[in-house]
C-alpha positions as CSV (number, residue, x, y, z in Angstrom):
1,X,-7.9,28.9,1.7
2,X,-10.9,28.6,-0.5
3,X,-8.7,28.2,-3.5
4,X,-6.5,25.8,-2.1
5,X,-9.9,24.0,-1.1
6,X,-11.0,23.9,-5.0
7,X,-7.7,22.9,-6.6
8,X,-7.7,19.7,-3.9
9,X,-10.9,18.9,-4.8
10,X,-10.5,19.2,-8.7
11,X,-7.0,17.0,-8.2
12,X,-9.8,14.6,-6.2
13,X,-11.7,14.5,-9.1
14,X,-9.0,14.0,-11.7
15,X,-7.4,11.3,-9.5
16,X,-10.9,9.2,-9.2
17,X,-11.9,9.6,-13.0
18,X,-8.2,8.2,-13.5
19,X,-8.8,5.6,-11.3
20,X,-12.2,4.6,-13.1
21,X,-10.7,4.6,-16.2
22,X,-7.9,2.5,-15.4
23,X,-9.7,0.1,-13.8
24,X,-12.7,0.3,-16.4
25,X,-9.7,-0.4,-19.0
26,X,-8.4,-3.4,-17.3
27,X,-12.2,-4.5,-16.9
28,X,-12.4,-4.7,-20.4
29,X,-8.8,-6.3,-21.4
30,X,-10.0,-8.9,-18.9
31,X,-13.6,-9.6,-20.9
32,X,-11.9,-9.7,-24.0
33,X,-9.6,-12.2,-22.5
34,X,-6.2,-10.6,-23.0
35,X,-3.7,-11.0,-20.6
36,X,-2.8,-8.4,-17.9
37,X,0.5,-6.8,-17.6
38,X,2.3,-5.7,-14.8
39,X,1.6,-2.1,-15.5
40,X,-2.2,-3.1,-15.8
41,X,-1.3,-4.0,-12.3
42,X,0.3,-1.6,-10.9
43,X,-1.3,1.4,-12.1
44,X,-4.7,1.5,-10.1
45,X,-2.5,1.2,-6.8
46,X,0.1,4.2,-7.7
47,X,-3.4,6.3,-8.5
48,X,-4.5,5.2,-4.9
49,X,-1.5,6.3,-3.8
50,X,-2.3,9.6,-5.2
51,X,-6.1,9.6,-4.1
52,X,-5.5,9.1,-0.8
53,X,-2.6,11.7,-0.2
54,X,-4.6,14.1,-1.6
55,X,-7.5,13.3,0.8
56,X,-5.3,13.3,3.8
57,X,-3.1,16.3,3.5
58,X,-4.3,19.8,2.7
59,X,-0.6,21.1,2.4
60,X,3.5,20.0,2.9
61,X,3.3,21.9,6.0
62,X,0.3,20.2,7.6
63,X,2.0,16.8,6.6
64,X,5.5,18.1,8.3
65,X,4.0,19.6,11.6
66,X,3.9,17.6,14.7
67,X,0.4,16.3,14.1
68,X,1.3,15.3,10.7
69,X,4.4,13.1,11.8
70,X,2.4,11.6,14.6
71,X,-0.5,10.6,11.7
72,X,2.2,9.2,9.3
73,X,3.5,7.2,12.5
74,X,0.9,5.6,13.5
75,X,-0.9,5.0,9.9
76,X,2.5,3.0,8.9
77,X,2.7,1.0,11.9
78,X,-0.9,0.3,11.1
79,X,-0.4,-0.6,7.9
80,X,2.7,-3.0,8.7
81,X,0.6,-5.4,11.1
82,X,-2.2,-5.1,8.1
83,X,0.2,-5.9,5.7
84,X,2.3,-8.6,7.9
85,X,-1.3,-10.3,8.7
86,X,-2.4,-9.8,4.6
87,X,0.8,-12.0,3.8
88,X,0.3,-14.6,6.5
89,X,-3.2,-15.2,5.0
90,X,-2.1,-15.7,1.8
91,X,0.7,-17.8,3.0
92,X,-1.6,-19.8,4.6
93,X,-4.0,-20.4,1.8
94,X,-1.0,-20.9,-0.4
95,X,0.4,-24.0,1.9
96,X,-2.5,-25.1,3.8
97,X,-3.5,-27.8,1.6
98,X,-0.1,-29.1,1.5
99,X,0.3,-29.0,5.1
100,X,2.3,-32.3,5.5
101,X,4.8,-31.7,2.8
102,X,7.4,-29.1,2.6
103,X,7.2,-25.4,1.4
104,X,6.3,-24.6,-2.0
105,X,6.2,-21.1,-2.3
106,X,9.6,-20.2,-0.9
107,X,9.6,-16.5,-1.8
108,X,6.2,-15.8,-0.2
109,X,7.9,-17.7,3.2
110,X,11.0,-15.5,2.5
111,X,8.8,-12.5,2.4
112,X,6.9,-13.5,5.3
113,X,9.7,-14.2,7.5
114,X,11.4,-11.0,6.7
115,X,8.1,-9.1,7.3
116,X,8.1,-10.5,11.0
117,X,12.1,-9.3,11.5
118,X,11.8,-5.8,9.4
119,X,10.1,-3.7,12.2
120,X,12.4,-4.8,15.4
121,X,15.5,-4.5,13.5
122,X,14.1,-0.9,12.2
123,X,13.0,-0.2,15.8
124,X,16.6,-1.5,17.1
125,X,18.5,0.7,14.2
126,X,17.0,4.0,15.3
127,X,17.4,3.0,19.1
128,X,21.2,2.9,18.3
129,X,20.8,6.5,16.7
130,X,19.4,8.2,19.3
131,X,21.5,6.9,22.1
């Protein structure tokens, strides 16, 4: 157990000095006035990703027990109200000033409108399954 305690917290480590430099990286690009790509972008979040997986599960069989499923459960219907209420904010900023005219940013309402429907038609689909 001790082991398994030292390799998690040398993947920690790895994981946050990746996470440094990438964003120390992108820091700089962004002084020296060069544009930001989409992997610039999308790199810090995907080491997140990894961060916080390794913080939060010791092993595969911790994160497939009973416990584990009820974590992962509630943590995504968590994060889909977060996430829901993040996009409504930005849709707000994004239109607000414009309120008497009609949409301008049609994919962020499209997004925004499917977020609202995504978790009762999920919810209704596995209601049919296990009926």
């Amino acid at each position: 157990m001790k082991k398994k305690l030292q390799y998690k917290n040398l993947i920690l480590a790895y994981s946050g000095i990746a996470i440094l430099a990438v964003a120390g990286f992108n820091l700089y690009k962004y002084l020296r006035d060069e544009m930001l790509g989409f992997s610039d972008w999308i790199a810090i979040p995907l080491l997140l990703i990894f961060f916080f997986n390794t913080l939060t599960w010791n092993s595969e069989e911790e994160q497939k027990d009973e416990r584990g499923q009820l974590i992962t459960y509630k943590s995504a219907k968590i994060g889909y109200f977060a996430l829901l209420i993040l996009i409504f904010i930005v849709f707000v900023i994004v239109e607000f000033p414009m309120k008497n005219q009609p949409i301008q940013n049609y994919p962020l309402f499209i997004v925004l409108c499917a977020a609202i429907v995504i978790l009762p038609v999920c919810e209704w689909i596995v209601s049919r399954r296990h009926r």
